[in-house]
N, CA, C and O of each residue as an XYZ file, in Angstrom:
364
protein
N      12.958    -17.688     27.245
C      12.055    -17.354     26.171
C      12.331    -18.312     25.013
O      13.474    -18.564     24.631
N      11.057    -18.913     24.392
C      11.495    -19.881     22.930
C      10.416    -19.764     22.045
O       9.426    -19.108     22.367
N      10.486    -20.220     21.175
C       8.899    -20.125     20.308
C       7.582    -20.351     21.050
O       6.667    -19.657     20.608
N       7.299    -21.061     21.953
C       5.760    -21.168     22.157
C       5.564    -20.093     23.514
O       4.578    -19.890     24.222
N       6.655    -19.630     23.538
C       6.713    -18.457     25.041
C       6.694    -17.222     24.356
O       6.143    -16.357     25.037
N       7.027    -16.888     23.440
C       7.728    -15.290     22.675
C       6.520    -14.332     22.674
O       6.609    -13.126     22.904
N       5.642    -14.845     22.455
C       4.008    -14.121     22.401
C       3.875    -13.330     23.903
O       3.888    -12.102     23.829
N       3.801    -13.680     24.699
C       3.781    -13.109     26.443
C       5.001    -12.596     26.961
O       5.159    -12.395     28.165
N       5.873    -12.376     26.098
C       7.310    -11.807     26.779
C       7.327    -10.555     26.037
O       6.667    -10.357     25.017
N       8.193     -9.631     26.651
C       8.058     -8.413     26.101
C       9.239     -8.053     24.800
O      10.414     -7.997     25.163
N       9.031     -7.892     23.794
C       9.710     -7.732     22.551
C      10.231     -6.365     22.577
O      10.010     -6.034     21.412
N      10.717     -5.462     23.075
C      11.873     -4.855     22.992
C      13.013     -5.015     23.012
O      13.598     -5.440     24.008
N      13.500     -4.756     22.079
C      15.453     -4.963     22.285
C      15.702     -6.558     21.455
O      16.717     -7.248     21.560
N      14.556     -6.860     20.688
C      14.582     -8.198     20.107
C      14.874     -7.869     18.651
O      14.018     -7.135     18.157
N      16.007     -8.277     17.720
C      15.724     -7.772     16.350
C      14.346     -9.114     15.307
O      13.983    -10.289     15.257
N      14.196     -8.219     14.911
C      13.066     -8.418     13.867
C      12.976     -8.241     12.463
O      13.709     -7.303     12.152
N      12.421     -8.710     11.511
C      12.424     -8.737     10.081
C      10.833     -9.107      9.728
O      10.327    -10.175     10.075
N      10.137     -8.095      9.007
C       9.250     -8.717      8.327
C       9.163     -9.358      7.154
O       9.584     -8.881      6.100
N       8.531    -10.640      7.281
C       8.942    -11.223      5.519
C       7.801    -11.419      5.036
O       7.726    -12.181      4.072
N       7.018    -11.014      5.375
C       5.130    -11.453      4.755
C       4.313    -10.244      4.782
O       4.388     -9.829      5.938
N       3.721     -9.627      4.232
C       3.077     -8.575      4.688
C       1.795     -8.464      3.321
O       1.877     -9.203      2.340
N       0.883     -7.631      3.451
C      -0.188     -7.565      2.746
C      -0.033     -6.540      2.024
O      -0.622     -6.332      0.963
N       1.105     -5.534      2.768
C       1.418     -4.089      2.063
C       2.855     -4.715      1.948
O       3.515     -5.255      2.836
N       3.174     -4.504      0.616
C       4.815     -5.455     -0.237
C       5.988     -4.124      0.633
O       7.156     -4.319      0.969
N       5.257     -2.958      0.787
C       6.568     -1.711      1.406
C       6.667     -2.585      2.397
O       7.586     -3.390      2.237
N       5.945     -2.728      3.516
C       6.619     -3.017      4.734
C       7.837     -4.368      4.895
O       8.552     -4.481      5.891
N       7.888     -5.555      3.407
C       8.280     -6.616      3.241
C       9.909     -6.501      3.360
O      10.422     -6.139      2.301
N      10.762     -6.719      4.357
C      12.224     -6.134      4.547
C      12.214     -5.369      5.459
O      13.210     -5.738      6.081
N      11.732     -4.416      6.089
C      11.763     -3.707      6.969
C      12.848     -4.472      8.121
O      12.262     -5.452      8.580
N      13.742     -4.376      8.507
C      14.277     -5.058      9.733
C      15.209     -4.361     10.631
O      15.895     -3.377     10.351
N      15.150     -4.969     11.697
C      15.888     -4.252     12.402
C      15.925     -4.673     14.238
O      15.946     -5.844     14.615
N      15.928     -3.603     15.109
C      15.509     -4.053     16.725
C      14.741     -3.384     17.024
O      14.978     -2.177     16.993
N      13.773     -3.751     17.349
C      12.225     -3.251     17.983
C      12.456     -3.100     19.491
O      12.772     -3.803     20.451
N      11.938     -1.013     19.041
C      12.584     -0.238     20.054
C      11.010      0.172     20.849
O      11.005      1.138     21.613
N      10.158     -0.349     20.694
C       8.941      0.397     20.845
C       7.561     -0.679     20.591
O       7.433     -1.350     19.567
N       6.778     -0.683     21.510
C       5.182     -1.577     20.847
C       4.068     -1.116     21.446
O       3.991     -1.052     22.673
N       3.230     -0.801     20.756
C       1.490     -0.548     20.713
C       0.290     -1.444     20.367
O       0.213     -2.373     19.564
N      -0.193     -1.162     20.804
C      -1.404     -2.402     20.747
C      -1.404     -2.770     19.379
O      -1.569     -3.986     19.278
N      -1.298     -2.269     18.422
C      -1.286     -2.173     17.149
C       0.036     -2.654     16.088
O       0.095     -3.471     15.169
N       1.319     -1.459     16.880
C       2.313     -1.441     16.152
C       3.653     -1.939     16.789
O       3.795     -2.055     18.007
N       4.593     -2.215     15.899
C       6.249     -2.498     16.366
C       7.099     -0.986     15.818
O       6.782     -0.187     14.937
N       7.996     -1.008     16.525
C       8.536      0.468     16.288
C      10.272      0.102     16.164
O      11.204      0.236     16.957
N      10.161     -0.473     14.617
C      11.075     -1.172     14.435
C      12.357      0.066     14.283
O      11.994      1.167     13.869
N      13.967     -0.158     14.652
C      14.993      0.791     14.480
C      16.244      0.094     13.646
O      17.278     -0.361     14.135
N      15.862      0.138     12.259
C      17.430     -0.453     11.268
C      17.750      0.859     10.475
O      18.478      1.813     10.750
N      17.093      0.628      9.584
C      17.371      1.924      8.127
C      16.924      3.442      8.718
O      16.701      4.151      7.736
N      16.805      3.866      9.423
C      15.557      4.721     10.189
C      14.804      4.069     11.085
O      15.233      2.996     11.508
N      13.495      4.590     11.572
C      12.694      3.598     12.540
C      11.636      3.712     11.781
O      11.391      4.843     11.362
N      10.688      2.543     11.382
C       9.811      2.182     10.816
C       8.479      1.782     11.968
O       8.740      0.880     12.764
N       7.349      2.310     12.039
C       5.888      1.352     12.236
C       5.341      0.900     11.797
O       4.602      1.373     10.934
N       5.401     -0.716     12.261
C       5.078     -1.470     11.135
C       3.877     -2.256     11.859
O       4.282     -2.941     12.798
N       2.463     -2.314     11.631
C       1.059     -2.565     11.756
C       1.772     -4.015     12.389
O       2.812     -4.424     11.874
N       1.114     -4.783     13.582
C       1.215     -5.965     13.909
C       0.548     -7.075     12.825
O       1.086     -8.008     12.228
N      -1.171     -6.478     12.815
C      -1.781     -7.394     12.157
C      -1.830     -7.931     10.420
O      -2.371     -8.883      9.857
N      -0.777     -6.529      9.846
C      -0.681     -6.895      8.623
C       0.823     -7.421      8.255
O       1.373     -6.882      7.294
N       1.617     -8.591      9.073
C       2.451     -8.782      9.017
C       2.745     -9.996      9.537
O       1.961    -10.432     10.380
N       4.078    -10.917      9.111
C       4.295    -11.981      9.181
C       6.214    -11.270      9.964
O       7.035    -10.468      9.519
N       6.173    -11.880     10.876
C       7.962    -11.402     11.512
C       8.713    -12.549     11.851
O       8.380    -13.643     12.307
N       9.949    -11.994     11.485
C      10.806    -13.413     12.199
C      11.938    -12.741     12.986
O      12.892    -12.112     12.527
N      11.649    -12.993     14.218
C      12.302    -12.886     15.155
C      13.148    -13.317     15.991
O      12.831    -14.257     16.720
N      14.459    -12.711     16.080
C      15.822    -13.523     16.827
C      15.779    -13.795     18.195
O      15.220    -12.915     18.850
N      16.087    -14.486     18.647
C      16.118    -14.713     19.717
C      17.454    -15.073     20.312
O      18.332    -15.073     19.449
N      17.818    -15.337     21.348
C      19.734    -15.702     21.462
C      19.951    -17.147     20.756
O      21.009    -17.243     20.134
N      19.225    -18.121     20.760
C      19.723    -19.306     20.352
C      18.714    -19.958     19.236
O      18.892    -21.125     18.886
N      17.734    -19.231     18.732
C      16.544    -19.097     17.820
C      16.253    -18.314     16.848
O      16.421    -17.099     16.957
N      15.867    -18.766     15.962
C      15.014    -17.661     14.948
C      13.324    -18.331     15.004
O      13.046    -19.451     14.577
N      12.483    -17.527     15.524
C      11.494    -17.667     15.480
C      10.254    -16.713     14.531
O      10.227    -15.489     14.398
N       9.600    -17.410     14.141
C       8.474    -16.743     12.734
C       7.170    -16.876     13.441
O       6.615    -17.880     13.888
N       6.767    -15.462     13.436
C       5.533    -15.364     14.204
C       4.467    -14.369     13.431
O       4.728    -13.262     12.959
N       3.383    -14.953     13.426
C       2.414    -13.836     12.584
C       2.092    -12.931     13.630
O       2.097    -13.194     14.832
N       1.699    -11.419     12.881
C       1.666    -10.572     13.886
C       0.191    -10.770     14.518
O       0.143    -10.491     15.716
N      -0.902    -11.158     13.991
C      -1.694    -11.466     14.766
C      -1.857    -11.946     16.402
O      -2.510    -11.376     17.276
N      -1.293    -12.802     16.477
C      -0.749    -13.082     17.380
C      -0.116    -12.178     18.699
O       0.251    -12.252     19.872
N      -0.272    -11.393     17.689
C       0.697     -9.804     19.220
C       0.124     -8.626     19.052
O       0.541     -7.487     19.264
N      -0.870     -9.026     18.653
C      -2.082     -7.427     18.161
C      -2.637     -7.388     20.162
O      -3.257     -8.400     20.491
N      -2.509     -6.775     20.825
C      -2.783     -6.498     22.231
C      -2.085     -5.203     22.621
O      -1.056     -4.727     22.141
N      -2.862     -4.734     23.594
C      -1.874     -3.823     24.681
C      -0.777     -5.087     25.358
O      -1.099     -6.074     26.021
N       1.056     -4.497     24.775
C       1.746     -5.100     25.388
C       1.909     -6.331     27.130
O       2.319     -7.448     27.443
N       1.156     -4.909     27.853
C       0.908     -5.695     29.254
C      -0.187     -6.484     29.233
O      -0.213     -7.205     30.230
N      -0.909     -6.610     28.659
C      -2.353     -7.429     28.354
C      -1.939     -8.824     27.853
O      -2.238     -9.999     28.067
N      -1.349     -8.320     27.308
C      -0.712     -9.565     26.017
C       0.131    -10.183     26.755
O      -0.077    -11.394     26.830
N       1.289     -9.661     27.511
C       2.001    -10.289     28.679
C       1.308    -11.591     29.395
O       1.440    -12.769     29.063
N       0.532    -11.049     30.469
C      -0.787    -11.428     31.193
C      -1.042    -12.537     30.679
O      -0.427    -13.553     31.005
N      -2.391    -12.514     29.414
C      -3.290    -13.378     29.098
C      -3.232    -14.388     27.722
O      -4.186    -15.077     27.360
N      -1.981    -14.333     27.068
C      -1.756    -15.269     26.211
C      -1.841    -16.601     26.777
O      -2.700    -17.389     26.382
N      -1.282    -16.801     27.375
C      -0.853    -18.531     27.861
C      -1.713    -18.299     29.389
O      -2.157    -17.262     29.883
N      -1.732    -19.583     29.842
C      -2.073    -20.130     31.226
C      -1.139    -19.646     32.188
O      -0.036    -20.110     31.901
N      -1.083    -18.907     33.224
C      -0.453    -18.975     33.955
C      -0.574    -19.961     35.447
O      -1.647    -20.099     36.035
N       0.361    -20.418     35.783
C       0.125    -21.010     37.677
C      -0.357    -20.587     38.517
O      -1.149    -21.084     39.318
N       0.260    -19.150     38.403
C       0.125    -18.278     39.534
C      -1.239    -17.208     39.218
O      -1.226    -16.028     39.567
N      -2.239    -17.769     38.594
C      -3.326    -16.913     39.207
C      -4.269    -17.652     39.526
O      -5.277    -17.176     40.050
């Protein structure tokens, strides 16, 4: 998994931080995203927070990365989003 892959892989168990947001509450929120909906991240630091995909900017760890991804980008049903982001070979 690296930045131009992170979109089609499944983000549980990945920690996360939002640093951009349109609503200033959600701005800090961080933690490891225990949970995702077509919509939301079901972030677990301070408590567990849901935090809207599309009104948010995240930066996300990865083992050898920090990657910054707008949530746009991951507004899907998880398995959908898996699937049909990128090109695959094998279909």
């Amino acid at each position: 998994m690296n930045a131009q892959t992170l979109p089609r892989h499944e983000l549980a168990g990945l920690h996360a931080e939002v640093i951009e947001s349109s609503n200033a509450d959600l701005v800090g929120i961080e933690g490891d995203i225990v949970d995702e909906t077509m919509h939301t991240l079901l972030v677990a630091g301070d408590g567990t927070k849901q935090v809207p995909k599309a009104a948010a900017t995240f930066r996300v760890t990865l083992e050898d990365e920090t990657v910054i991804i707008e949530g746009e980008r991951l507004v899907a049903r998880p398995a959908r989003r898996t699937e049909l982001t990128t090109p695959h070979t094998w279909r």
